[in-house]
VONUPA-821905 format. One line per field, with one value per residue: y, z, x of N, C-alpha, C in turn. Coordinates in Angstrom, 3 decimals, decimal comma, m for minus. Each point is the difference from the previous one (the first is absolute). Layout:
n.v	Y ... $
n.w	Z ... $
n.u	X ... $
ca.v	Y ... $
ca.w	Z ... $
ca.u	X ... $
c.v	Y ... $
c.w	Z ... $
c.u	X ... $
# end
This chain:
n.v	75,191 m0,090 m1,180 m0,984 0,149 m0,946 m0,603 m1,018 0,315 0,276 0,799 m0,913 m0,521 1,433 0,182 0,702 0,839 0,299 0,595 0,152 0,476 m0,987 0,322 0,891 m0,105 m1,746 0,895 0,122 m1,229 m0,332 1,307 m0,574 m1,689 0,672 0,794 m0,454 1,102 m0,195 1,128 m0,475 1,150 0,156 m0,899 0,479 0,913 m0,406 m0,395 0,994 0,714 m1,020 m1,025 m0,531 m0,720 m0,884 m0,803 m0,538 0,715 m0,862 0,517 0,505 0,731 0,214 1,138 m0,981 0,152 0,867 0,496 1,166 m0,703 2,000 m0,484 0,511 m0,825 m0,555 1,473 m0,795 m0,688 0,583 m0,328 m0,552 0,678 m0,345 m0,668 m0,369 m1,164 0,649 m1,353 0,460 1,067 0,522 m0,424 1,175 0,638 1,152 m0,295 m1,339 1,112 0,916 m0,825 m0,797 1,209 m0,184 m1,202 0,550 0,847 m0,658 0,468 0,005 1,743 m0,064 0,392 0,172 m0,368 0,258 m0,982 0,335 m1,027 0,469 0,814 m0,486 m0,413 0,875 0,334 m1,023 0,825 0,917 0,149 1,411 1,157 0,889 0,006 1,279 0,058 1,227 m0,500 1,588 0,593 0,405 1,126 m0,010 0,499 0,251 m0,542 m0,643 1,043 m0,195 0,185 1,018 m1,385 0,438 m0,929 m1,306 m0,330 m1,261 m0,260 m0,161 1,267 0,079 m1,266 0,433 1,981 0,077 m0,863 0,710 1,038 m0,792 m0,333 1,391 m0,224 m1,379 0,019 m0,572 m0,469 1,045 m0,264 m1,301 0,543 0,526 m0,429 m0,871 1,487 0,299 m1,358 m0,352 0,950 0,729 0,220 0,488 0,266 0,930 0,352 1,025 0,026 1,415 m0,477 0,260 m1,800 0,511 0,230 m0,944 m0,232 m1,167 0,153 m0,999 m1,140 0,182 m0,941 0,617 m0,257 1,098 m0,936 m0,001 m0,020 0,539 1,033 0,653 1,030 1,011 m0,030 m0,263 1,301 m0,558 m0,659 1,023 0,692 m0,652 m0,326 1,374 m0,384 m0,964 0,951 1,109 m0,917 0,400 m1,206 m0,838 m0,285 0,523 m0,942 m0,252 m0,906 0,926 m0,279 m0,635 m0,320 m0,308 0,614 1,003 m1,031 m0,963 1,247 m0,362 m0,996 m0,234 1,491 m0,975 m0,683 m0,158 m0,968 0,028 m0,574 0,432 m0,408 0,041 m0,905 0,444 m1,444 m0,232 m1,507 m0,408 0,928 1,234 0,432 0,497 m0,496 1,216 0,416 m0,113 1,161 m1,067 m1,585 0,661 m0,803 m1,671 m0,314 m1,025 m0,274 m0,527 1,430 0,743 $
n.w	112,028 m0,012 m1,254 0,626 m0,193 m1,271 1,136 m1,098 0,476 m0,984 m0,776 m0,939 1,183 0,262 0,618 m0,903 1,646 0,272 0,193 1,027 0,628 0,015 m1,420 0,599 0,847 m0,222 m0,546 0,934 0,546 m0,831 0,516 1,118 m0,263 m0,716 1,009 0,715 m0,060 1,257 0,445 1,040 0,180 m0,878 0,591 0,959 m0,863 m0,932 1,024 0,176 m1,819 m0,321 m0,736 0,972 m0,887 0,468 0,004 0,313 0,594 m0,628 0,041 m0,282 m0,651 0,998 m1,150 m0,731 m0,331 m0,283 0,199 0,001 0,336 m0,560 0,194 m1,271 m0,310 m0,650 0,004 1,219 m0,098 1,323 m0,604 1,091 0,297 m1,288 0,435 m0,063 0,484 0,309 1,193 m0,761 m0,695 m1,358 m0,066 m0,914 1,360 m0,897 m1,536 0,487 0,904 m0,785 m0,390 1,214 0,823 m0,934 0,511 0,981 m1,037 m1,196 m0,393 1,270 m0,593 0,409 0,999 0,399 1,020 m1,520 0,763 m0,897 1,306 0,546 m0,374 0,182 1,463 0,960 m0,857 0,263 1,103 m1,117 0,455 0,373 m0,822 0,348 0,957 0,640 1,217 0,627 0,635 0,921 0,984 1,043 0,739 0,065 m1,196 m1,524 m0,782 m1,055 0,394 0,920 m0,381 0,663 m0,106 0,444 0,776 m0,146 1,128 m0,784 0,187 0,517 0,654 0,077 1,172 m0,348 0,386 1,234 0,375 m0,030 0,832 1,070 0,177 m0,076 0,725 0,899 m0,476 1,291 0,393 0,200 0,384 m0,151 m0,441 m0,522 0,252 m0,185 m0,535 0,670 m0,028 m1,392 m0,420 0,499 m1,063 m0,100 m0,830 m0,626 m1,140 0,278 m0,795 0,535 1,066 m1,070 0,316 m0,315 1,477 0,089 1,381 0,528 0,797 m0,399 1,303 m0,395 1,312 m0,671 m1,166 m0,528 m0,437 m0,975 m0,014 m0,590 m1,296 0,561 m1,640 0,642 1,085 m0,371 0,105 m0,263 m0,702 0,149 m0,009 m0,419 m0,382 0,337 m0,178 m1,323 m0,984 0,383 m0,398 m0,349 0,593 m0,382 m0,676 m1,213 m0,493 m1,228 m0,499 m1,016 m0,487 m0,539 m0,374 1,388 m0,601 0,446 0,479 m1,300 m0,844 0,366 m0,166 m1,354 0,091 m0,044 m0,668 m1,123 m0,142 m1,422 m0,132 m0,572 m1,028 m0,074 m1,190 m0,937 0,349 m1,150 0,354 m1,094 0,248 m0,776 1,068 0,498 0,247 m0,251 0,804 m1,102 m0,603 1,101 m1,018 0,873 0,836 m0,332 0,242 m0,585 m0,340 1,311 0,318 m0,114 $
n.u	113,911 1,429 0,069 m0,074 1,429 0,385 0,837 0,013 m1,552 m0,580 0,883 m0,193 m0,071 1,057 m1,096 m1,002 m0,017 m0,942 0,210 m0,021 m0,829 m0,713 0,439 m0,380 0,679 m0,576 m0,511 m0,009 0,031 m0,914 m1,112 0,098 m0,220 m0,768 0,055 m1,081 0,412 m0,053 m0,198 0,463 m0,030 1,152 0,866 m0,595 m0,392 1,333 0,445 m0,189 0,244 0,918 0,122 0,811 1,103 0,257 1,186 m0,199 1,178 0,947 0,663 m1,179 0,791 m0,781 m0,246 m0,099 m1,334 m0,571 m1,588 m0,599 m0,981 0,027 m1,072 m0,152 m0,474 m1,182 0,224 0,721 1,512 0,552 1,369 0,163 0,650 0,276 0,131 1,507 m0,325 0,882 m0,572 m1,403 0,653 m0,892 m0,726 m0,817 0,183 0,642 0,660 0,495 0,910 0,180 0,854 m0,202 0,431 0,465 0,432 0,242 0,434 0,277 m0,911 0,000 m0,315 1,298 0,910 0,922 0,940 0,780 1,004 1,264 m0,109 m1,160 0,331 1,231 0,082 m0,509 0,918 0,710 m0,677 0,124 0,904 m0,011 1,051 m0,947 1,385 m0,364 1,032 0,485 0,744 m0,875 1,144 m0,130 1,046 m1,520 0,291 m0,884 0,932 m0,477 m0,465 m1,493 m0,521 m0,709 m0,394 m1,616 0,606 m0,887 0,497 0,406 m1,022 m0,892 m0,553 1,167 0,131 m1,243 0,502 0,977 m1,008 m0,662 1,247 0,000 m1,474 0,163 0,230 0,324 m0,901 0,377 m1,008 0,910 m1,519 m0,376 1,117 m0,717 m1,255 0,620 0,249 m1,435 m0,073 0,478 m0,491 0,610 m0,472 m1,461 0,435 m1,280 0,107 m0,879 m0,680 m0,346 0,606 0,867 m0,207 0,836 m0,243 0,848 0,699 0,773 0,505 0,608 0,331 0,929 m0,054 1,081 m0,733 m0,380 m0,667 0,305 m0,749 m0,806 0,434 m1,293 0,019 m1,198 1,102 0,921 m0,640 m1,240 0,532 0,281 m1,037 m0,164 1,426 m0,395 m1,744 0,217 0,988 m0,627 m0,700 1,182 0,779 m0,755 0,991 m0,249 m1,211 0,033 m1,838 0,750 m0,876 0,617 m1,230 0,213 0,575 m0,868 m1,121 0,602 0,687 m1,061 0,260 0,439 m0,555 m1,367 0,650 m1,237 0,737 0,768 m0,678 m1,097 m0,101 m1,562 0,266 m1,223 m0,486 m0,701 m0,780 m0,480 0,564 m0,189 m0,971 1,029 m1,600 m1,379 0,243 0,640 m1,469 m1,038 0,532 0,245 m1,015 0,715 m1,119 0,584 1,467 m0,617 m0,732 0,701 $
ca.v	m0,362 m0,666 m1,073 m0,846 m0,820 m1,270 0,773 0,006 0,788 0,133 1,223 m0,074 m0,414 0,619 0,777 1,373 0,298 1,330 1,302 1,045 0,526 m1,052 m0,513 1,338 m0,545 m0,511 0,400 1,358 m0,966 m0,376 0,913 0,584 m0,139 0,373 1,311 1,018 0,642 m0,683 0,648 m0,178 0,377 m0,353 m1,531 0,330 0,553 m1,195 m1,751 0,308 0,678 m0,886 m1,635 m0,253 m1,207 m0,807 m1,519 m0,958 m1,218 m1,621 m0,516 1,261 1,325 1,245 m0,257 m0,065 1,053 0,693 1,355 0,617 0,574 0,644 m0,028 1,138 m0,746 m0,610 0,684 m0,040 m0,285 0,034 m1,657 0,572 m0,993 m1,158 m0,701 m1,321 0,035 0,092 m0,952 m0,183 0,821 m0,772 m1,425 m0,192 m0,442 1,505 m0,333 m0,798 0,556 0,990 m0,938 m0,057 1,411 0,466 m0,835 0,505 1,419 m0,544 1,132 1,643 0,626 m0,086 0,734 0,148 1,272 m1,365 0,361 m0,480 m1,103 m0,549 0,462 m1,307 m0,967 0,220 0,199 m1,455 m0,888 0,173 1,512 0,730 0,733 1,138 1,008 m0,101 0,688 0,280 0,226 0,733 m0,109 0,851 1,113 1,207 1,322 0,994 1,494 0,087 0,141 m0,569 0,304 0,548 m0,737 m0,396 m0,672 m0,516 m1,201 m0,864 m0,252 m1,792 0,124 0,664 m1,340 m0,294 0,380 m0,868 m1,302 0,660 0,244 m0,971 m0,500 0,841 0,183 m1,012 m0,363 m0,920 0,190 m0,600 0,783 m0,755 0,309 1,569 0,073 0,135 0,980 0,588 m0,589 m0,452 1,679 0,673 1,082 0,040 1,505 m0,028 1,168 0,237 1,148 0,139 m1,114 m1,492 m0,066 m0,439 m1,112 m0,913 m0,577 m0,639 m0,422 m0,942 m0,015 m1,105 m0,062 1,154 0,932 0,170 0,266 1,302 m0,708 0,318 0,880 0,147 1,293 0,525 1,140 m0,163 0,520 m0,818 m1,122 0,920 0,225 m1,205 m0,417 0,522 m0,325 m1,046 0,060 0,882 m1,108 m1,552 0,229 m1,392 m0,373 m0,198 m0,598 m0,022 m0,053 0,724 0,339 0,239 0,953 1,262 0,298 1,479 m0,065 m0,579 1,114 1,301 m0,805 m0,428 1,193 0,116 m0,509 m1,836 m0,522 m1,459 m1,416 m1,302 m0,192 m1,018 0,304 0,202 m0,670 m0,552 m0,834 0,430 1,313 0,724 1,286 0,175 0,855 0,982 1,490 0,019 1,233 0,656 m0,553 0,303 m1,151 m0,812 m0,783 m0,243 m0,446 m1,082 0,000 0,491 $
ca.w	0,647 m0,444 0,363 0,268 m1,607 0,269 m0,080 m1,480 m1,147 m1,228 0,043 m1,121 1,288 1,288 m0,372 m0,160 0,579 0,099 0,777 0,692 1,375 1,105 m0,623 m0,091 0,185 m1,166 m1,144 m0,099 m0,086 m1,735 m0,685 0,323 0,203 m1,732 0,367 m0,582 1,429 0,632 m0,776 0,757 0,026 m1,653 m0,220 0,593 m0,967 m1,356 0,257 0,723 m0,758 m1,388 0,183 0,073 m0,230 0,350 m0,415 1,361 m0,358 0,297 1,109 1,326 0,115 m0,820 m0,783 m1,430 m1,403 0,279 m0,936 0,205 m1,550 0,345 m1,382 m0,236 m0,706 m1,568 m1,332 m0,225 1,471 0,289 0,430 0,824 1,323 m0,368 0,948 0,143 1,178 m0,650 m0,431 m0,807 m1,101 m0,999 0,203 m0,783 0,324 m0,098 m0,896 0,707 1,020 m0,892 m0,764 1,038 m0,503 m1,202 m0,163 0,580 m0,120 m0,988 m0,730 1,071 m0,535 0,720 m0,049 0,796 m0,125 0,022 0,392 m0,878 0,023 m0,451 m1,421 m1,392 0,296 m0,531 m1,371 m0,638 0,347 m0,599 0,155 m1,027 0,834 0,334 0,816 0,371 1,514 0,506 1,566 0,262 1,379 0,992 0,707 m0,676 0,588 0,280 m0,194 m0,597 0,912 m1,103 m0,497 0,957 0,058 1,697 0,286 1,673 m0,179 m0,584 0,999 0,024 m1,784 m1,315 m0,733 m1,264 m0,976 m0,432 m0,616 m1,088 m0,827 m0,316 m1,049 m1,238 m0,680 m0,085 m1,253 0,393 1,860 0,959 0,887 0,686 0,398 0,925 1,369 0,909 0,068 1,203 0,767 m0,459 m0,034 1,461 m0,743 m1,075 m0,294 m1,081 m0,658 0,009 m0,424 0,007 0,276 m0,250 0,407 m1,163 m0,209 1,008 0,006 1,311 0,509 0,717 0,559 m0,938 0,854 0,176 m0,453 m0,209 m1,292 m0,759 m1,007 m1,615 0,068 m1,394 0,120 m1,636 m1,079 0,615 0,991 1,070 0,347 0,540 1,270 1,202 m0,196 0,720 1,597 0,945 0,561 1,339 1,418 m0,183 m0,106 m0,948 m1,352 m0,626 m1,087 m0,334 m1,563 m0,593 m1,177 m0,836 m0,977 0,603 m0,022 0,786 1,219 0,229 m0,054 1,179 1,033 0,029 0,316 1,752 0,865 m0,384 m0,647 m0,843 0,837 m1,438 m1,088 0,353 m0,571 0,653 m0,816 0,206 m0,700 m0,150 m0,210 m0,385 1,133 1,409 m0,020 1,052 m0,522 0,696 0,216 1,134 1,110 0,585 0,720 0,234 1,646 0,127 m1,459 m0,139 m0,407 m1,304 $
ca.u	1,255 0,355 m0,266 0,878 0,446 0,919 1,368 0,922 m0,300 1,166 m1,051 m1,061 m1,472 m0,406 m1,111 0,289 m0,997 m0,707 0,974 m0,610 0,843 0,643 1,071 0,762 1,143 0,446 m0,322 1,380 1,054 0,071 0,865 1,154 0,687 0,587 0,277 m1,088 m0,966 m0,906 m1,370 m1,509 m0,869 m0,748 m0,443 m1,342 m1,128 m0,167 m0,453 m1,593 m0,883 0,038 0,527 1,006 0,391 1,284 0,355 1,646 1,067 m0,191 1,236 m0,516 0,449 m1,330 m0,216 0,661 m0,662 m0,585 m0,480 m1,501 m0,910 m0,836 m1,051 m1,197 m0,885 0,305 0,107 1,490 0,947 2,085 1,068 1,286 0,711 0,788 1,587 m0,036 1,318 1,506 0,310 m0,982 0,249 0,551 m0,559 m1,311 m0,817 m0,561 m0,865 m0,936 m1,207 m0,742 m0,850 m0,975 m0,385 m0,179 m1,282 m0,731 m0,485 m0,480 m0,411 m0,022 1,164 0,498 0,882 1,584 0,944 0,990 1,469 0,707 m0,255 m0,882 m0,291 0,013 m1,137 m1,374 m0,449 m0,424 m1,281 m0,762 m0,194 0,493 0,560 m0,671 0,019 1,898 m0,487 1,026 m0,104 1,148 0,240 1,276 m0,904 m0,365 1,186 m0,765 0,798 m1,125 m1,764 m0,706 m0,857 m0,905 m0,975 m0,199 m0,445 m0,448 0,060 m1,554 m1,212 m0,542 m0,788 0,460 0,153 m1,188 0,558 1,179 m0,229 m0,358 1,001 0,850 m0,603 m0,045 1,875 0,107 m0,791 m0,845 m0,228 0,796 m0,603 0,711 1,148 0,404 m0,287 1,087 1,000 0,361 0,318 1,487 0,772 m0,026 m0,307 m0,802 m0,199 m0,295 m0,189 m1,189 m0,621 m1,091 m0,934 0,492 1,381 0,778 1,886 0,196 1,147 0,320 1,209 m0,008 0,995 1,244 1,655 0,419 m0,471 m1,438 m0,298 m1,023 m1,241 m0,377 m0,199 m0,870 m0,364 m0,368 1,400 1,094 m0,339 m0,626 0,867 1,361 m0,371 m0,427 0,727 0,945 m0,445 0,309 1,151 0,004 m0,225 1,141 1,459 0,390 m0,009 m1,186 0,553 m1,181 0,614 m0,366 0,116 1,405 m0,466 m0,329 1,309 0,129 m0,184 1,488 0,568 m0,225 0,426 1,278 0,329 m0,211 0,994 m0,113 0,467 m0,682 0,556 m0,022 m0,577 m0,463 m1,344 m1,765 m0,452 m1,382 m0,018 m1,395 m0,686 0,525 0,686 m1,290 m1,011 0,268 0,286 1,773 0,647 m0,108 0,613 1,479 0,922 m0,950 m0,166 1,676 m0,145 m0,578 m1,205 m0,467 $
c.v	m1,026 m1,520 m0,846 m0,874 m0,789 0,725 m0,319 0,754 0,891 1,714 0,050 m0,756 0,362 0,394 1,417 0,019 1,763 0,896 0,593 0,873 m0,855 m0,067 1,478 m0,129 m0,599 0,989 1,650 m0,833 0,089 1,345 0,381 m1,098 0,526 1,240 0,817 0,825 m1,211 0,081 m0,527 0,590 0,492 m1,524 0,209 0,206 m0,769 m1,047 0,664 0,414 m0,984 m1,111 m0,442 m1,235 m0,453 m0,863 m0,090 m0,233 m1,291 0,184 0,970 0,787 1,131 m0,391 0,120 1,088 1,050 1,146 0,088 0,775 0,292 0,312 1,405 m0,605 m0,640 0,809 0,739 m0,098 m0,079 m0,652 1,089 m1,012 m0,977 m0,341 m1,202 m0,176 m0,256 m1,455 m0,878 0,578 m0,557 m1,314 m0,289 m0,052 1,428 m0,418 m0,752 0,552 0,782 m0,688 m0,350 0,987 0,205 m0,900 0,346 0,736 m0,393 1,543 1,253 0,310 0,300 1,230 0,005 1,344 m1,207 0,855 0,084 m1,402 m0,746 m0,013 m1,142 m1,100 0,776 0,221 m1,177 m0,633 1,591 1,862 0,897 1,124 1,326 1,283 m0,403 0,646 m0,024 m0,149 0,474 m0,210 1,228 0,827 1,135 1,340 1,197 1,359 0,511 0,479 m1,037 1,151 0,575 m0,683 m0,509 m1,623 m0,450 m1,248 m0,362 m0,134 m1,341 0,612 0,341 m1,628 m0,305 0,516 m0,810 m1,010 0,381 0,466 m1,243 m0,941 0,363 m0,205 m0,736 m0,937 m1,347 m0,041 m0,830 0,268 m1,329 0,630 1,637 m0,063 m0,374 0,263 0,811 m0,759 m0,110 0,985 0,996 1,462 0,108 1,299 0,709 1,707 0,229 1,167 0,242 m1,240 m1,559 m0,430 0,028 m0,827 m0,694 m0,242 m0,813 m0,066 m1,254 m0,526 m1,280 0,015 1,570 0,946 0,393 m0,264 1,118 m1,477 m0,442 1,354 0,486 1,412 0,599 0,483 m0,063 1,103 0,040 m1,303 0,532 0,077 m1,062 m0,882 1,034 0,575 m1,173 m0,341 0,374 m0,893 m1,209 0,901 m0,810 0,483 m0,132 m0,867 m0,054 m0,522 0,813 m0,663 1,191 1,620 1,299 0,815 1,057 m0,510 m0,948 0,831 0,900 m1,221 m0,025 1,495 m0,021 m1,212 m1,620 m0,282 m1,317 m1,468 m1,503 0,507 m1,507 m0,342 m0,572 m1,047 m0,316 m1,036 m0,055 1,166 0,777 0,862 m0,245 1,233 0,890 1,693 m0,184 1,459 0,535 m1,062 0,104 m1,079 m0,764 m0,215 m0,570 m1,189 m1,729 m0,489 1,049 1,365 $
c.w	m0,859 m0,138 m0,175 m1,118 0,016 0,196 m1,221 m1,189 m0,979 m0,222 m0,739 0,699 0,637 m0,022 0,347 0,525 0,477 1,229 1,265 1,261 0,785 m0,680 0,094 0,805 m1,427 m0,893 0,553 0,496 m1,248 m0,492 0,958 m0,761 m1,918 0,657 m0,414 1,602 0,642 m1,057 0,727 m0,342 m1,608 0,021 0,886 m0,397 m0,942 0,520 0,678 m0,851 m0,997 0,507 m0,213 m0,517 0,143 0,450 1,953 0,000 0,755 1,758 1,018 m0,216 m0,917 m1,215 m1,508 m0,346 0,528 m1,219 0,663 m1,764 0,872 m0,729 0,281 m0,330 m1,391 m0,292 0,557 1,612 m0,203 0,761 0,738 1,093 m0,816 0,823 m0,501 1,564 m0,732 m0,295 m0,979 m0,832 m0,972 0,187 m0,446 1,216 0,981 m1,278 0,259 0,461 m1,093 m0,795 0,406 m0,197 m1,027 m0,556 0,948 0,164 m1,255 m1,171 0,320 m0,614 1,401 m0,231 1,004 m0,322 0,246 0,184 m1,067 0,102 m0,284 m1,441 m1,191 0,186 m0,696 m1,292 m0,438 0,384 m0,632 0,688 m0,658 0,839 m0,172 0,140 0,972 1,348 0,512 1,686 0,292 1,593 0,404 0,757 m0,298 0,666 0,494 m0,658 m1,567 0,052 m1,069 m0,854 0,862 m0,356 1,497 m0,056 1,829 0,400 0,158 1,093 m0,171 m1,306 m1,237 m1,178 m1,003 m1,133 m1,076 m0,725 m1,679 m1,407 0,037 m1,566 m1,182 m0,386 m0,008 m1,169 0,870 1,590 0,989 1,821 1,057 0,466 0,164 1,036 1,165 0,219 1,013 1,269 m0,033 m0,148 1,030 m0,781 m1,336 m0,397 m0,965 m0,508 m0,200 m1,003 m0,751 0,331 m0,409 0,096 m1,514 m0,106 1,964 m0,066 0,891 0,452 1,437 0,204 m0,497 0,578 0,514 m0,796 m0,342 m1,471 m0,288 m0,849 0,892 0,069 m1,614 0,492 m1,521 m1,024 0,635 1,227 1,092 0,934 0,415 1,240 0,701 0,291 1,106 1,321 0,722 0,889 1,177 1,085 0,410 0,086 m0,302 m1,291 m0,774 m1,245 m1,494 m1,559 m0,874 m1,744 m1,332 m0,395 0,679 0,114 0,678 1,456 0,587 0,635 1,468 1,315 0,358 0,487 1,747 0,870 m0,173 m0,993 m0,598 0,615 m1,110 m0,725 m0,057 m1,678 0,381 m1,120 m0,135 m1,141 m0,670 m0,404 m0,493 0,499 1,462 m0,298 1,079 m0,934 0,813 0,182 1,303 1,289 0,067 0,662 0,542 1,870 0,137 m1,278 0,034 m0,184 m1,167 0,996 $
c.u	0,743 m0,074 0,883 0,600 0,609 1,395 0,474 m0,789 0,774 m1,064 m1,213 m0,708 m0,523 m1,175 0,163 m1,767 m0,484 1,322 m1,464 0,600 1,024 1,640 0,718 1,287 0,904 0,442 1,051 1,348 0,937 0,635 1,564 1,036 0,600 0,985 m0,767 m0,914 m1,346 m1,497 m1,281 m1,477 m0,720 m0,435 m1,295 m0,648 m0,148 m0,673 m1,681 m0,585 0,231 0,516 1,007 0,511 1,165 0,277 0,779 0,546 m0,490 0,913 m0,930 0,822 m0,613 m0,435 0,886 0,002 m1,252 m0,310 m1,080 m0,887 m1,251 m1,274 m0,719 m1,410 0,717 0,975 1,755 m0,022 0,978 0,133 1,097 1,063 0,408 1,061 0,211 1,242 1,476 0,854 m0,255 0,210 0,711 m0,626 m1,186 m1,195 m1,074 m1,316 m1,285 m1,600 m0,358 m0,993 m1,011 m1,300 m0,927 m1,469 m1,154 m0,923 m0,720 0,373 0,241 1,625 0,972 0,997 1,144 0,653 1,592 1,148 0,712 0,490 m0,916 m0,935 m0,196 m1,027 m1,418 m0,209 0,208 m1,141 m1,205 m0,113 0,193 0,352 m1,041 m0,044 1,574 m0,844 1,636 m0,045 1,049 m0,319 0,520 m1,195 m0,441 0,595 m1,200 0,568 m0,683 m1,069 m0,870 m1,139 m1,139 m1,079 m0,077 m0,421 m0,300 m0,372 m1,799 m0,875 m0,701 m1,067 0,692 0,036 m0,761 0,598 1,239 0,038 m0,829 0,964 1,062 m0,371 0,174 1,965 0,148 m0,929 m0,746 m0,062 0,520 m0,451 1,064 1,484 m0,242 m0,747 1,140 0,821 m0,292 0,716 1,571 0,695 0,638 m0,153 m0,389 m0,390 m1,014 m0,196 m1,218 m0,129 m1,505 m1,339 0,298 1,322 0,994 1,591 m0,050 1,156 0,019 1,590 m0,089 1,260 0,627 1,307 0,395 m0,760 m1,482 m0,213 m1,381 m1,069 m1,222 0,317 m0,631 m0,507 0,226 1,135 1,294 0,440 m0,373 0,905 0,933 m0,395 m0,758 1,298 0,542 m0,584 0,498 1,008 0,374 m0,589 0,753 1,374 0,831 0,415 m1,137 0,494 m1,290 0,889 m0,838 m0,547 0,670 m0,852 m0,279 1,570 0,055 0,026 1,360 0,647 m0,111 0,082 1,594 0,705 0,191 0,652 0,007 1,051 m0,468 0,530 m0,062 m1,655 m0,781 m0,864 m0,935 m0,244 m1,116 m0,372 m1,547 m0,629 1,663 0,879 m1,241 m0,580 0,090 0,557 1,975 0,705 0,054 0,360 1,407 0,864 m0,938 0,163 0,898 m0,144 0,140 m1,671 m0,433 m0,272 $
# end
């Protein structure tokens, strides 16, 4: 909970303390007040699967600053939810907190998904640009067919599998955050064949819309068609971020009724590229956790 500060504190005192449930309010405050969707329920899962950090304001009006860092183990974690509050902008005191961060983490190769705002900062604090991810939006039309790949929705046993191929694409174990995708999801979908699972999807609930992530599968085919079971259980808007490199499964969205909305790059500090197999990750869980 928040703690109690000198009302003249200056921002280079404030203390910069841990984020949890109790701060979920705070923390979609913050994003409403940048104009940024509530996001409750992504701020739910971040602040319940990774650690949250952020500063007070001095006067009690919520919070300054805010991020969530989602750890895989040693061997990499994603930085998301950067905010700063709008009265606070421009004031060094986003850096501050990364900085923070950063010491934090010490060694652990890290990664983001940066705004064209945010961009200049993190590469002065040692990033690098990776990878590119498009977010597209709208209603799936359907006028595209997908591909006659059967899929069904997931089972409580299909979770060992999943977590298996999650392991395998993703390059590190993320058992902590997909397990709670049956819970956080209102649809989990997976491609089966001949006995094994080979692709997963989730659609989960974001204000007005459904996002699509994770979505992982052996072939852009596959991702067609789980992209278009999912679809059929919603009348929401669908939204999702695509990696750049997947240009067919772009293509067969933007047919069915998504449109482009912005361009996010994929940064990573420490390491080269994110590990994992990128031919079969289609879309991250959402691009504050990777």
């Amino acid at each position: 909970m928040p703690t109690p500060l000198p009302p003249h504190a200056s921002l280079d005192e404030l203390p910069i303390r841990r984020l949890d449930l109790d701060d979920l309010t705070l923390c979609a405050d913050l994003s409403e007040d940048r104009g940024w969707p509530r996001e409750e329920h992504k701020w739910s899962l971040l602040l319940a699967g990774g650690t949250g950090y952020g500063i007070d304001d001095p006067e009690g009006k919520g919070l300054v600053t805010a991020c969530v860092l989602t750890s895989y183990g040693p061997g990499l974690a994603a930085i998301g939810m950067v905010l700063v509050a709008e009265r606070y902008a421009r004031r060094g005191v986003g850096r501050r907190l990364m900085r923070h961060v950063l010491a934090e983490t010490g060694d652990t190769p890290l990664t983001l998904h940066a705004t064209p705002n945010g961009k200049p900062l993190y590469e002065e604090l040692g990033f690098s640009v990776t990878g590119r991810a498009e977010m597209v939006k709208g209603r799936f039309t359907g006028a595209e067919a997908a591909p006659a790949i059967a899929t069904r929705p997931a089972t409580a046993e299909d979770l060992p599998a999943i977590l298996r191929l999650d392991g395998e694409v993703f390059g590190r174990d993320r058992t902590h955050m997909i397990t709670r995708l049956p819970a956080f999801a209102d649809r989990l979908e997976v491609v089966e064949e001949h006995g094994e699972i080979t692709g997963y999807a989730a659609a989960w609930p974001n204000m007005d819309t459904h996002v699509i992530g994770p979505l992982v599968a052996r072939d852009t085919a596959s991702a067609q068609a789980l992209v278009a079971a999912l679809a059929e259980g919603t009348d929401r808007p669908l939204r999702t971020d695509v990696d750049v490199r997947h240009e067919t499964l772009l293509a067969w969205l933007k047919a069915n009724g998504l449109g482009s909305i912005a361009f996010n790059a994929v940064m990573t500090r420490g390491v080269p590229a994110l590990p994992g197999d990128w031919s079969r990750r289609f879309a991250p869980l959402t691009v504050a956790a990777g």
